[in-house]
N, C-alpha and C positions, 0 to 999 in steps of 0.2 A: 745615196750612200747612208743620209741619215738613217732613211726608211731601215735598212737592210740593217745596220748596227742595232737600231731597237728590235727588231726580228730576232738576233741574236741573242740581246737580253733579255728579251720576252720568254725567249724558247719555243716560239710560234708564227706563222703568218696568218693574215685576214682576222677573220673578227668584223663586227659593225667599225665602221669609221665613221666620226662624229663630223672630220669635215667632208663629207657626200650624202648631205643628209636632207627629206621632204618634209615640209610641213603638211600634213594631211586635215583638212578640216568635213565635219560630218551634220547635217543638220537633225539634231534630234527631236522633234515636232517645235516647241519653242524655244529649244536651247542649241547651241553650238560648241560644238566639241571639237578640240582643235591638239594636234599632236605631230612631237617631232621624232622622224625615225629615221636613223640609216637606210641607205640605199642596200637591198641585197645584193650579197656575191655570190649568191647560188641560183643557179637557173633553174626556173620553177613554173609552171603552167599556173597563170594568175589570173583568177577573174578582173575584170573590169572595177574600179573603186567604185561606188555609187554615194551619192550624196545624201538624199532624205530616206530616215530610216522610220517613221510612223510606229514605233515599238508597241503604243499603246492598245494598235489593233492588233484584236486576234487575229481576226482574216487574212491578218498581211503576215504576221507571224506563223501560221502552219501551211502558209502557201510555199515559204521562204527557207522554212527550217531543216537544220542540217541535223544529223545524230553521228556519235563519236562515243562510247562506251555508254557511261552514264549522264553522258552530257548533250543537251537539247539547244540549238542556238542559230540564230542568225550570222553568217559569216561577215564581216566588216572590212579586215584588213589580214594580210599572212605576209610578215616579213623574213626571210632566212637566211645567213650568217657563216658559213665557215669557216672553221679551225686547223690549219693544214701546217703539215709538220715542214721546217725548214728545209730539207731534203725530203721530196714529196717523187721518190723511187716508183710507184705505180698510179697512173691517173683513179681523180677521186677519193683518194685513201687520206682524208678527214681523220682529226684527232676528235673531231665531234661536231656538229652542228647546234648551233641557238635557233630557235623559231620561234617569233612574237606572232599573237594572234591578237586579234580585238574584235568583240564579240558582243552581241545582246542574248539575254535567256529572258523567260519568262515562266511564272509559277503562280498558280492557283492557292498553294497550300500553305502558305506563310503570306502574311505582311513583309515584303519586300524593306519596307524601309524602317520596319525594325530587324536595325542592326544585327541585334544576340539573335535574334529567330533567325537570321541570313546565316548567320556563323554556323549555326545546329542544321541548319535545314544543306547546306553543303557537306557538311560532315556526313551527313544522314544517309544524304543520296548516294556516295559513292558505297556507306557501310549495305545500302540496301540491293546495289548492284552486283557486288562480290559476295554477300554472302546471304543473297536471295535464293528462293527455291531452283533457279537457273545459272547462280554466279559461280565465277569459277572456286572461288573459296570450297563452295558448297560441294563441289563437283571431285575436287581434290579431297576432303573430305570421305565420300562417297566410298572413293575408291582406293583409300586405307583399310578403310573398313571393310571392305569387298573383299580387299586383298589378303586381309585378317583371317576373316568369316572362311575365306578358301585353304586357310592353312590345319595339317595335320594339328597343331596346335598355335590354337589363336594367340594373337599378341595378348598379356596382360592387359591392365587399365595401364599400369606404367608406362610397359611397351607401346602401348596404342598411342598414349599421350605425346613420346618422343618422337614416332614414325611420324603422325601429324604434325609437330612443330617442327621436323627436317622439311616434308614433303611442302607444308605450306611458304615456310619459307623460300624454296625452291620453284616453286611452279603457283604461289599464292600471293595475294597482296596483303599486305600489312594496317593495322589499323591504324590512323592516321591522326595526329597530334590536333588538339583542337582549333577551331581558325579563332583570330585573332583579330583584332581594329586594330586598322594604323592611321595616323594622320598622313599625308600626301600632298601639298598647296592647300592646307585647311580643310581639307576634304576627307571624310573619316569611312577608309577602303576594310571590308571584310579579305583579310587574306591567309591561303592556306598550302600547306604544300603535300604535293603526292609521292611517293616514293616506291622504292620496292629493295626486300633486303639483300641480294642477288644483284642489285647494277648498280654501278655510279649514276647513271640518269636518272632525272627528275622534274618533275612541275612545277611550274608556283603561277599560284591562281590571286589575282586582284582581282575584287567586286564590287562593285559603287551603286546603287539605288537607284532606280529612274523615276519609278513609282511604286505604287501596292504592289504591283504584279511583275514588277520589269526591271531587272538590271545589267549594267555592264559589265562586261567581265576582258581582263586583259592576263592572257596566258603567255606565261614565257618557257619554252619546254626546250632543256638543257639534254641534246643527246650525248651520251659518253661513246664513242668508239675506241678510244684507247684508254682503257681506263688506268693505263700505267702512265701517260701524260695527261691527265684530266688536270692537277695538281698545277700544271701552267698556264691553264686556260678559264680557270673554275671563275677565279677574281677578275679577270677583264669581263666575262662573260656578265655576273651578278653587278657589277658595275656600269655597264653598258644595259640592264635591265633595270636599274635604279634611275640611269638617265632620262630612258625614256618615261618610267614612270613620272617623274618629277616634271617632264614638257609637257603634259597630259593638265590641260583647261577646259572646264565645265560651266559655261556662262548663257545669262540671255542674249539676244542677236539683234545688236544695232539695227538699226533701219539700212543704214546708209551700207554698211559690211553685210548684210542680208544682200542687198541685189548684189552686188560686188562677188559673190559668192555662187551664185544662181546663173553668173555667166563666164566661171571660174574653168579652166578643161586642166582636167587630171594629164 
């Protein structure tokens, strides 16, 4: 009954529950990474968790690696969460889903562990995906101008400037506020967020250092399905993404919690 009253003044059911929740621990060559997540409520095809991640090799990093737009990475962990309307009239019919990912990347082109160069070199990447000689930016573009060039009389500069700022808006991505440092348990994370001006859905990327070359990256990707109830779900959702940030420890590995861990079953 309690349950079912707070449902009511939520204005939603499901979501991460804090009390069903795994402590996940990852061995990062000398360090351990230790993190608390909710249990998913959505049925999902999951890899296996694996324990020792070796980041610092290449070899093991482009044996391992996954691709996702502009984004390059070792899979680690995918947790997912849904948002279901009190009266839920057709099966699956989500007010939206949260999906936690936790991830390793690696890059040649920056000093990973300076900070500001991590902040610029994220920004960079996604500016060089979308509006690269292949990105859709570039693509939508294109084909204003196609569509121009094919008219009895072509758009002005004016006109051309407006069709592009509809068109991109519509079918483009947006150029993306700069990342940012936060502190985190002492821990000084690169974070940044992705958007698009056409949806309520959204990313938000944490990035933590491993080395020169290697960092981690924990994404929380906020899908909107209804984006006329988004507005009851927005604040549990960024709140239950705060949590789990804040359970997120990066330490050396005792002797004695090293074996302890080595014979530990997911």
């Amino acid at each position: 009954m309690i349950n079912k009253l707070k449902a009511i003044y939520r204005g939603f059911l499901a979501g991460p529950d804090f009390n069903y929740v795994n402590t996940y621990r990852f061995i990062l060559e000398n360090k351990l990474l230790s993190i608390l997540v909710p249990n998913s409520n959505v049925s999902v095809v999951s890899s296996a968790v694996e324990l020792h991640y070796p980041y610092s090799s290449k070899i093991w990093f482009e044996e391992n690696k996954e691709y996702l737009n502009q984004h390059e990475y070792v899979h680690m962990l995918t947790r997912m969460w849904g948002y279901l309307p009190l009266v839920n009239l057709i099966p699956d019919n989500e007010l939206g889903v949260l999906t936690f990912q936790l991830r390793i990347k690696r890059t040649e082109k920056i000093n990973v562990l300076d900070r500001e160069a991590l902040a610029n070199y994220v920004i960079q990447e996604y500016d060089n995906f979308y509006n690269g000689p292949e990105g859709q930016n570039t693509i939508v573009r294109q084909e204003v101008e196609e569509q121009s060039a094919n008219l009895v009389t072509p758009f002005t500069p004016e006109e051309l400037k407006e069709q592009l700022k509809f068109a991109l808006a519509n079918r483009g991505y947006p150029l993306l506020n700069p990342a940012k440092q936060i502190e985190i348990n002492n821990r000084t994370w690169v974070f940044y967020h992705e958007w698009m001006q056409n949806r309520r859905s959204f990313q938000d990327y944490y990035c933590l250092p491993l080395s020169e070359n290697c960092f981690l990256e924990a994404k929380f990707d906020h899908r909107v399905d209804r984006s006329d109830k988004h507005k009851k779900w927005k604040k549990h959702a960024l709140q239950a993404q705060e949590r789990i940030m804040q359970s997120i420890t990066l330490g050396d590995i005792p002797e004695e919690e090293g074996r302890l861990i080595e014979g530990q079953v997911e």
